[in-house]
C-alpha atoms as one frame of an Amber mdcrd trajectory, in Angstrom:
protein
 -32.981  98.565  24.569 -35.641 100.912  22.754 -33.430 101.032  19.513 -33.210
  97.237  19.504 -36.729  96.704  19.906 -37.711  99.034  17.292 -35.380  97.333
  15.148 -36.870  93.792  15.473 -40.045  95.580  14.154 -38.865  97.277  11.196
 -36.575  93.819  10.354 -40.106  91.510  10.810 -41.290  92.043   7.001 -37.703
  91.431   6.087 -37.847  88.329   7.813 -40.882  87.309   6.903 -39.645  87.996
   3.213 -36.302  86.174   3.904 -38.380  82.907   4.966 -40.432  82.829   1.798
 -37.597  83.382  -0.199 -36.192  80.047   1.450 -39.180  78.280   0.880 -39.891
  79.222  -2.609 -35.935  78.300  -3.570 -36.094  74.902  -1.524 -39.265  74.561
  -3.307 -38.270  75.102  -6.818 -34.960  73.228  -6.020 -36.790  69.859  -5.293
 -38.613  70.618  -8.326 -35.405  70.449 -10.002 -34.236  67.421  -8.516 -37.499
  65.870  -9.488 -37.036  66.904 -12.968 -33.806  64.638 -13.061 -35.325  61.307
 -13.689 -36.912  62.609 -16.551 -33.705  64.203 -17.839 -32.263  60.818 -17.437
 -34.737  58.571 -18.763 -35.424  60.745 -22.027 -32.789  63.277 -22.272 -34.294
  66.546 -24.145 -32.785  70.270 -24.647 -35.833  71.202 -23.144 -35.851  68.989
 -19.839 -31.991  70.233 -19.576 -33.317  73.905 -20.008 -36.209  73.696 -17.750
 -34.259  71.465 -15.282 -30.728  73.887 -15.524 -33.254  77.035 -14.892 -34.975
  76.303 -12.375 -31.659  74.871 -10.351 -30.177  78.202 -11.065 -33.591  80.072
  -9.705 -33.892  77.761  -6.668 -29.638  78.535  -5.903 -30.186  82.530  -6.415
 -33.532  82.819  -4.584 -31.385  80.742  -1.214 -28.362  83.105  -1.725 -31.015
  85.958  -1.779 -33.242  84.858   1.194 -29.785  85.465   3.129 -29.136  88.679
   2.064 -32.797  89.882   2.697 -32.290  88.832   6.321 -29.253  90.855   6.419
 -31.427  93.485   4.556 -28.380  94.329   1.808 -29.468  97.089  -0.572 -31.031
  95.438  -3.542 -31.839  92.364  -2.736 -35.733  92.629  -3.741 -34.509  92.918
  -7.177 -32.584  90.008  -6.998 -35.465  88.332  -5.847 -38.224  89.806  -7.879
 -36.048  89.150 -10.975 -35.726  85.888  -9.801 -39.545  85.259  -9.477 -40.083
  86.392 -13.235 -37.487  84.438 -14.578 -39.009  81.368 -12.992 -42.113  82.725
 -14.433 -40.094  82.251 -17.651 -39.231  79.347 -17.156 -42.710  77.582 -16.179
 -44.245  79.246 -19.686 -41.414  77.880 -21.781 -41.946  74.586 -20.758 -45.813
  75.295 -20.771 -45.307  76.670 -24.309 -42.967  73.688 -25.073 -45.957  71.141
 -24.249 -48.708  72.890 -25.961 -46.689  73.471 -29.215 -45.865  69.842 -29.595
 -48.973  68.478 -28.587 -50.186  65.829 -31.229 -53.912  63.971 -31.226 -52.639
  61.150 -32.838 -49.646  60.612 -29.563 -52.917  60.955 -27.121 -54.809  58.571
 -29.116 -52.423  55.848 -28.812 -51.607  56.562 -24.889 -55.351  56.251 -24.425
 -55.070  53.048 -26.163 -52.297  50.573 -26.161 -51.299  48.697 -29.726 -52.130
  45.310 -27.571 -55.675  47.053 -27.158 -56.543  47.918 -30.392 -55.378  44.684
 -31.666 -58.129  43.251 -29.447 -61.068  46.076 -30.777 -60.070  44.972 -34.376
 -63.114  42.793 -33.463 -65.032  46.145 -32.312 -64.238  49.020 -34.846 -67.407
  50.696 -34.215 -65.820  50.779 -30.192 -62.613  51.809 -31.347 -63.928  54.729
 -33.449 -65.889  55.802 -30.880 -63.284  55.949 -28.226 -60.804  57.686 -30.737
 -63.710  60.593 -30.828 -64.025  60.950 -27.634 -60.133  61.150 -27.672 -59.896
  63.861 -30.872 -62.819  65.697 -29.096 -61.675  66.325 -25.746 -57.684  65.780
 -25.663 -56.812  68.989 -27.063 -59.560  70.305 -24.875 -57.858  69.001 -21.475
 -54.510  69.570 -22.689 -54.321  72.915 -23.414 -56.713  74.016 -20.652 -54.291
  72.235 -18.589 -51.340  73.963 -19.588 -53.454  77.285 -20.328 -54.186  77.145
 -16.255 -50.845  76.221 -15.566 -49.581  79.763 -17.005 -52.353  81.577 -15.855
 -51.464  80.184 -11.727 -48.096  80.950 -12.570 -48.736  84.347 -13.205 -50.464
  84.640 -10.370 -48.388  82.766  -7.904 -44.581  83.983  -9.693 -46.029  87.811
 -10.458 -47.523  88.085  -7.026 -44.343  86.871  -5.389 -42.495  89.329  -7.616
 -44.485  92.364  -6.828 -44.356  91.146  -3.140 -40.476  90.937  -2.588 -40.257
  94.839  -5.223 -42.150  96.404  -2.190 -39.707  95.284   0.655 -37.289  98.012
  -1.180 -38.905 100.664   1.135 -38.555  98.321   4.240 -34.722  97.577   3.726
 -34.271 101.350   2.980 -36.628 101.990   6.582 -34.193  99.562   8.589 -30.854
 100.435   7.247 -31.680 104.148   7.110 -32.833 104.214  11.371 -30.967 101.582
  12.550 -27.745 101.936  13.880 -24.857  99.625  12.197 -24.121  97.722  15.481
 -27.673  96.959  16.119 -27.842  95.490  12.600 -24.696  93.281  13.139 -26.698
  91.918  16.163 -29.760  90.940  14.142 -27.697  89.754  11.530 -25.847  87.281
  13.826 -28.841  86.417  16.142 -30.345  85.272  12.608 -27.638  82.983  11.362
């Protein structure tokens, strides 16, 4: 009863690891899904990219929250590879958006053609509002995106570094636990 005990303590970070694991990849996958519509309603290389990668890190990170509980050999690779590709993934698409920003595309979402036919009348209210717009557009956009990255490397690189140090608690379990005792956990956990 001692061994089993003491191997419910040295398998709690690996469960707690395993649960993130399946939170960050049902996370990212309903990110994914979300990203559908778009991929639908203006189909892109890049939406398909950014949609297709993070499907594939939402499927890996599931399959790998598994195998954490099961504490296989590896598996915090898997999953801190996983958590800088997604990384990769959020700073393409960040990249993507700040490359092809344009002034001119944020001038006319700030004001619609049906607008600015009606401040023909007002040009000294239409220039003003399109300096506001070339002023503080670029300003908002790519501080926007700029914190986007910067979160990300917080959030993705933390995760990453987080799941590399489990290595010494799957080699702790697996190394003192007997393989019976293992099997138990492992089937008490599915």
């Amino acid at each position: 009863m001692a061994a089993i005990r003491r191997a419910i303590v040295l398998r709690a970070p690996l469960t707690r690891a395993g649960r993130i694991a399946r939170t960050s990849a049902i996370t990212t996958l309903v990110i994914a899904a979300c990203t559908l519509p778009c991929l639908l309603l203006g189909p892109s290389l890049s939406i398909l990219i950014i949609t297709a990668g993070l499907a594939v890190v939402g499927v890996i990170d599931y399959r790998a929250s598994r195998q954490m509980l099961q504490a296989k050999p590896g598996t915090h690779r898997v999953l801190c590879r996983n958590q800088l590709c997604l990384l990769g993934v959020i700073v393409l698409y960040c990249g993507i958006q700040m490359a092809t920003f344009s002034t001119e595309e944020a001038r006319n979402a700030a004001l619609s053609p049906e607008t600015r036919s009606q401040l023909v009348a007002l040009p000294d209210m239409q220039q003003s509002i399109d300096n506001i717009v070339d002023k503080w557009a670029a300003v908002f956009h790519y501080g926007l995106y700029g914190a986007f990255i910067l979160l990300s490397v917080l959030c993705q690189g933390g995760l990453a570094f987080y799941y590399f140090t489990r290595r010494r608690s799957i080699e702790q379990f697996n190394a003192s636990t007997s393989l019976w005792i293992r099997r138990l956990l492992s089937e008490i956990a599915r």
